[in-house]
N, C-alpha and C positions, 0 to 999 in steps of 0.2 A: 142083034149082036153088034151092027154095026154101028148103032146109037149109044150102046152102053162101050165099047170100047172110046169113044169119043167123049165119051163122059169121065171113063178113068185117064185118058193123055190130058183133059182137063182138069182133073181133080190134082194133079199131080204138078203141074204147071203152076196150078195155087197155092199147093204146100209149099214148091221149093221156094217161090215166091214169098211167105208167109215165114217159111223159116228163118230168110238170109235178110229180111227188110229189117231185124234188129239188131245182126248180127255182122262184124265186119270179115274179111275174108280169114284171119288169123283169128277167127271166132273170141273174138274180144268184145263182148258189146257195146254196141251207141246208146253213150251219154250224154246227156244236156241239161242243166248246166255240170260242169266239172272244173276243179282247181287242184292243181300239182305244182309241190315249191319241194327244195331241196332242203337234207338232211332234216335231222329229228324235231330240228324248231319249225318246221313245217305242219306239223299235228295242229302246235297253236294257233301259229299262222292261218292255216286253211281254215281252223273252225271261226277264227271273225270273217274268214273273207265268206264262208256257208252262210253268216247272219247277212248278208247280201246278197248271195247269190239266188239262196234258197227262197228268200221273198220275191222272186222277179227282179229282181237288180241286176246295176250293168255290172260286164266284167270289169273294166275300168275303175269303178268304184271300190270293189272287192280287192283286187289286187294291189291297191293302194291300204285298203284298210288292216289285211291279211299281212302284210309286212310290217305297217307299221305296230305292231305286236313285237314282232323280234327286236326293232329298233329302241324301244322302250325299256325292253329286256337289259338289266345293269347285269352284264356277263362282258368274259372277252372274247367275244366272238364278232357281235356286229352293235352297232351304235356307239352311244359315248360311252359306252361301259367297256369298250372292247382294248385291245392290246394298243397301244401305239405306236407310233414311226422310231426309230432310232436313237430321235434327236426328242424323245419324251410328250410326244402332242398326238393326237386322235385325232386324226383326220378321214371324213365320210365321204363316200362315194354314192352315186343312186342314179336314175334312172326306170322311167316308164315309156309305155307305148299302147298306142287303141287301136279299135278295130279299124279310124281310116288314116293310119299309117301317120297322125300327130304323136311326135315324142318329146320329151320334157328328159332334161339332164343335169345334174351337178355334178361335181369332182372337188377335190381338197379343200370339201367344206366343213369348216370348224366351228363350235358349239351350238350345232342346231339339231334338236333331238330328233326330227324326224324329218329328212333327208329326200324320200322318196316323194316328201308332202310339196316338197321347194320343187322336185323337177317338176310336179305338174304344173306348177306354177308358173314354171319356163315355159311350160308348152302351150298351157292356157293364156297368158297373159303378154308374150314376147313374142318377139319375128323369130326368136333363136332357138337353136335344142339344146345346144350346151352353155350351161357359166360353169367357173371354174373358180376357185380362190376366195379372194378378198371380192371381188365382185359378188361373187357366188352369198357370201355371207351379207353384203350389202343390200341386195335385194329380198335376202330372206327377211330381214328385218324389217322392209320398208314394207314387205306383204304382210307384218303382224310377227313374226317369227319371234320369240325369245331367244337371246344371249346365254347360254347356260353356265355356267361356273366351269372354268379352266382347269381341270384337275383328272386325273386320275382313277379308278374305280379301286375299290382294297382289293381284285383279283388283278384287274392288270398293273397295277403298284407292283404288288409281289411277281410277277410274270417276267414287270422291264426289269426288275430289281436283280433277278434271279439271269435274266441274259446276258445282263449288264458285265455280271460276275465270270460268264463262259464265253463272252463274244471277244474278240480282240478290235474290239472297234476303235476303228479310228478316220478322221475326219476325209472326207474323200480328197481335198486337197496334198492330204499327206500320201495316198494311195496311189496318187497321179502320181504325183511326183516321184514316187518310189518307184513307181514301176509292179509295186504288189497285187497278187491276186484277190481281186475284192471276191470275198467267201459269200454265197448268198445265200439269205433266208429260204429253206423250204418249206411245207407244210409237214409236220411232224406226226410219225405212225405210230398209236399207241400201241401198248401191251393187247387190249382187245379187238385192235385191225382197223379200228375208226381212225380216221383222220383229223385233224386239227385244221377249221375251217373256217371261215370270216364272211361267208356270204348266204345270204339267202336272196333265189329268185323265184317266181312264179308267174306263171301261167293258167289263163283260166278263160273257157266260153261260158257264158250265161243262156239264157230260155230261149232269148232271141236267135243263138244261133253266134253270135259276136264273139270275137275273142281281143282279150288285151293281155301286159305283162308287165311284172314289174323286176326289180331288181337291185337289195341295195347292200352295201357292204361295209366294213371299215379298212378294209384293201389287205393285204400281208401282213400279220406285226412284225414289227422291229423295222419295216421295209426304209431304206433311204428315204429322206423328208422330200417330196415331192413327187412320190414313183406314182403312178397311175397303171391298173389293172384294167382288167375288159368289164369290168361291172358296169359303169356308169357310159358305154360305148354303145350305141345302137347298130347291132349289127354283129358286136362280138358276144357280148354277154346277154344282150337280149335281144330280139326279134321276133315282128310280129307281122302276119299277110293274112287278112281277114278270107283269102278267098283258099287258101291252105292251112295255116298251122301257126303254132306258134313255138318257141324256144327257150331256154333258159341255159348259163351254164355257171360251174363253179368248178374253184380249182388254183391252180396257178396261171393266173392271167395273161401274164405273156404268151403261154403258148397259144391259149385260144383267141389271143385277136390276129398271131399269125396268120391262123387258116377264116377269119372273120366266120368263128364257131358257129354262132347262132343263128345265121344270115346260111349258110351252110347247111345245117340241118334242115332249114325250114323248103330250100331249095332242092334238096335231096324227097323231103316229102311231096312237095310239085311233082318231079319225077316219077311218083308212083310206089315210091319206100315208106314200109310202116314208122310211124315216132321210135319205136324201137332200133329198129335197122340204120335208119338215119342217125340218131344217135350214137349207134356202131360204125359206121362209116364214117364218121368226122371222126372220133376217136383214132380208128385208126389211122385218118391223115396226118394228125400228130403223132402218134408211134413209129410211122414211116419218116418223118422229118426228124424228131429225136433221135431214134435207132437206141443203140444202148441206155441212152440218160434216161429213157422216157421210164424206169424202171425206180428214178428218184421223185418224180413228184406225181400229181393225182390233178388229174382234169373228168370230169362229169357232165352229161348234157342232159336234159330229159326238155320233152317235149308232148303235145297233143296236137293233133288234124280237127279238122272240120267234122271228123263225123265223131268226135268226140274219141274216138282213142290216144291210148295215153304209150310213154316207153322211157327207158333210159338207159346210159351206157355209160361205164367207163373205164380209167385206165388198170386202175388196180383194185383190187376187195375193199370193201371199208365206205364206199359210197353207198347212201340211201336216198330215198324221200316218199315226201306224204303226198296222198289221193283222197281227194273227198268228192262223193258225188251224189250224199245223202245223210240224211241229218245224224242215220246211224253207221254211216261209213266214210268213215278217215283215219286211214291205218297208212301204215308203212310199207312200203318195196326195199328189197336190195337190190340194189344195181347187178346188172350183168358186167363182166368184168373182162378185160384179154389178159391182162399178164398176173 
């Protein structure tokens, strides 16, 4: 009796053991490799960055590939297809990062289709993590980059044409002077509760175990010629700690390099909070700082840990993104929401 009772407190020691080794405490299963990128241009995205990941390949590789998808995409959303500044010009935003904490960045860079391709360039080839501008463009060139044609897309043509006609724009000099309240660009809620969006980020581990991210945008449209969001920022819009997690956000920029969003999330997963929770807990640091306004614009975070769980969160309804963690699984989430 005594031997068979000790044989069931073992047999049971194995199971519980056997049940929870695939499973994480919010019974989510451990995945590897896995890649998650914001809203619905994420489906495309994820499935080039699975022609990478799914063969063994690094994350690094895929997250850079998985974007530049969207970047290519002549929309106005993100690339040279996308909305413009103000003052009529498309200006890209990007940024990556690997699992040993090298990151590569641009900012207000102009005719260069793929954006995300230059920061690694910064990161791989320079002392630096950011160029910016005219430098920014310089070096893209000098790595091989094409000049693209200065123009326009026929959807953001019609988009500035059409703001042109509702905004009272006028030149910031004259708004100083005035004393006038500059009116600022939000992200606009449609009829079916989705947002108007200009960024895509991603996050992704591979087989190894590694995780990297990327992150690229064409910033706010219509935004003032020079304005800089958190996309192209390490630490607001992407972050990445190969021995935790990684980050992603999108949204309106500003707020999230307030709380240095991404850097935030990932620090919140340290602590012992799932991608999900974390992602709810930076959120609501900004709802807390906002207070009522936070009711006007849309910030977003999603994220995944080391043992391959995935989460996201944000401010209002209308936020999604894709998960792929198999050749026949990459499908859509909606975000969880506060307000």
């Amino acid at each position: 009796m005594l031997q068979r009772r000790k044989f069931l407190q073992l047999s049971s020691l194995g199971l519980g053991a056997f049940s929870f080794s695939g499973f994480t405490k919010d019974k989510t299963a451990t995945r590897k490799p896995i890649v998650i990128s914001t809203w619905d241009a994420g489906i495309a995205a994820n499935a080039a960055a699975w022609k990478v990941l799914g063969k063994g390949g690094r994350a690094l590789d895929a997250v850079e590939q998985g974007v530049m998808v969207t970047e290519a995409s002549q929309n106005c959303c993100v690339g040279l297809g996308a909305n413009p500044d103000r003052d009529g010009f498309v200006t890209l935003d990007s940024c990556i990062m690997d699992e040993n904490a090298n990151c590569g960045s641009v900012a207000f860079l102009e005719r260069i289709k793929h954006p995300v391709s230059v920061a690694r360039r910064v990161m791989e080839k320079t002392p630096h993590v950011m160029l910016v501008g005219s430098g920014a463009q310089q070096f893209a060139v000098e790595e091989g980059f094409t000049l693209e044609p200065q123009k326009l897309s026929d959807d953001a043509k019609k988009s500035y044409e059409q703001w042109l006609k509702k905004s009272e724009y006028k030149p910031m000099i004259n708004i100083e002077n005035t004393n006038k309240k500059q009116t600022a660009f939000v992200p606009t809620k449609f009829d079916n509760g989705e947002w108007n969006h200009d960024t895509i980020g991603m996050v992704a581990m591979d087989a190894a175990g590694n995780l990297s991210g990327s992150c690229t945008t064409s910033g706010m449209g219509f935004k003032m010629r020079g304005r800089l969001g958190d996309s192209p920022i390490i630490g607001a819009g992407l972050f990445v700690d190969n021995e935790v997690g990684a980050a992603t956000a999108t949204g309106q920029g500003e707020d999230v390099i307030r709380i240095c969003g991404s850097h935030l999330v990932v620090e919140l997963m340290r602590q012992g909070l799932s991608p999900e929770n974390a992602c709810k807990k930076a959120v609501e640091r900004i709802i807390k700082i906002k207070g009522a306004k936070a009711k006007e614009i849309q910030v977003g975070f999603i994220a995944i840990n080391k043992q391959g769980e995935y989460g996201g969160y944000c401010i209002q309804k209308g936020f999604n993104f894709a998960v792929c963690y198999a050749d026949d699984k990459n499908f859509m989430v909606d975000g969880k929401y506060i307000i």
